[in-house]
C-alpha positions in Angstrom: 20.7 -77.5 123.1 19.9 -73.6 122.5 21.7 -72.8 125.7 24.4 -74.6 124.6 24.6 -72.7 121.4 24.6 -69.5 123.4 27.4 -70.5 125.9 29.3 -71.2 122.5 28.4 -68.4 120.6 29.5 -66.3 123.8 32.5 -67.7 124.5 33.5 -67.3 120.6 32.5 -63.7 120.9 34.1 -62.5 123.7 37.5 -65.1 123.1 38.0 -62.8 119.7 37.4 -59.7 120.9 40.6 -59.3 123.2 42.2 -56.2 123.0 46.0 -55.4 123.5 46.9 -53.8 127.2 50.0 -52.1 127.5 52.9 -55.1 127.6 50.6 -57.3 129.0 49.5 -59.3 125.8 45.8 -60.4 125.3 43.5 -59.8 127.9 39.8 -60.6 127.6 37.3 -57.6 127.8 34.4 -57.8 130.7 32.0 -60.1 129.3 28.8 -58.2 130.3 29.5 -55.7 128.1 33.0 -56.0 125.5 34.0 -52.6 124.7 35.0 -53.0 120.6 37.6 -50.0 120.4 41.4 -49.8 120.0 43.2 -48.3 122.4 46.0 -49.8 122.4 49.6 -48.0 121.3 51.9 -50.7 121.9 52.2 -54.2 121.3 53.1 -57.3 123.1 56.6 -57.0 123.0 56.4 -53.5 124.0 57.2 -51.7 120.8 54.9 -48.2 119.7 52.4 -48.6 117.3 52.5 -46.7 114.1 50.3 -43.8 113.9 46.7 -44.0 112.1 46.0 -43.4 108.4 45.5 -39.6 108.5 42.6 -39.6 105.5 43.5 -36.2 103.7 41.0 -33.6 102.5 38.3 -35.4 104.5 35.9 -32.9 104.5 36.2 -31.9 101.2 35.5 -35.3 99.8 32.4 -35.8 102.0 30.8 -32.6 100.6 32.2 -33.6 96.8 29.9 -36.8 97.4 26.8 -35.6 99.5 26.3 -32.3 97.6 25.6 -34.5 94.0 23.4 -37.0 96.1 21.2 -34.1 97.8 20.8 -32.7 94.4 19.8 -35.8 92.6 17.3 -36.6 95.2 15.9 -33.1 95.2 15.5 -33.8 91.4 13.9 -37.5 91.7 11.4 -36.0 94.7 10.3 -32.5 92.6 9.5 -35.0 89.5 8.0 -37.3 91.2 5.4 -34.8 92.7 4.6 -33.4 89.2 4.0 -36.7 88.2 1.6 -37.4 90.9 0.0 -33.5 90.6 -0.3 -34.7 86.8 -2.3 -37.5 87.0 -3.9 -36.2 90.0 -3.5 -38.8 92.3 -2.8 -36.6 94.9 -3.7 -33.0 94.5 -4.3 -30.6 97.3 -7.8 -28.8 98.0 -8.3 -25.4 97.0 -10.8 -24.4 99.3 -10.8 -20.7 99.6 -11.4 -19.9 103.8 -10.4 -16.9 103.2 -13.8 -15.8 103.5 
């Protein structure tokens, strides 16, 4: 029964990931290994895809988001250890070895 399952499960898998050769139609990817990319600029009836979504001022939203986050976490980790310094849960040595 479980190898049953898998056979199914397998041939789903590998029936839905076809991908698009040039005016050829659907043609099934190896199935020891389906490569999930799209590389296909034409259809089936031979026409030329439309170029990608170009997203615009990519970089400049990535820092506008990951800048905030950094400093919001820097904030959350510097209180959290003067919390932990304050009720000395865990508070370095001060062994002087300077000796």
């Amino acid at each position: 029964m479980a190898s049953l399952v898998g056979l199914l499960s397998r041939a789903f898998f590998i029936r839905n990931t076809a991908t698009l050769s040039r005016n050829t139609g659907p043609k099934l990817v190896n199935a020891t290994g389906p490569t999930l990319s799209r590389a296909a600029v034409s259809n089936t009836s031979g026409g030329v895809l439309p170029k990608p979504v170009k997203v615009p001022f990519g970089l400049t939203r990535m820092v506008i988001v990951v800048i905030p986050f950094l400093y919001v976490g820097n904030l959350i980790s510097k209180n959290f250890a003067a919390l932990l310094e304050e009720h000395e849960i865990f508070v370095p040595d001060d062994d002087d070895d300077d000796d």
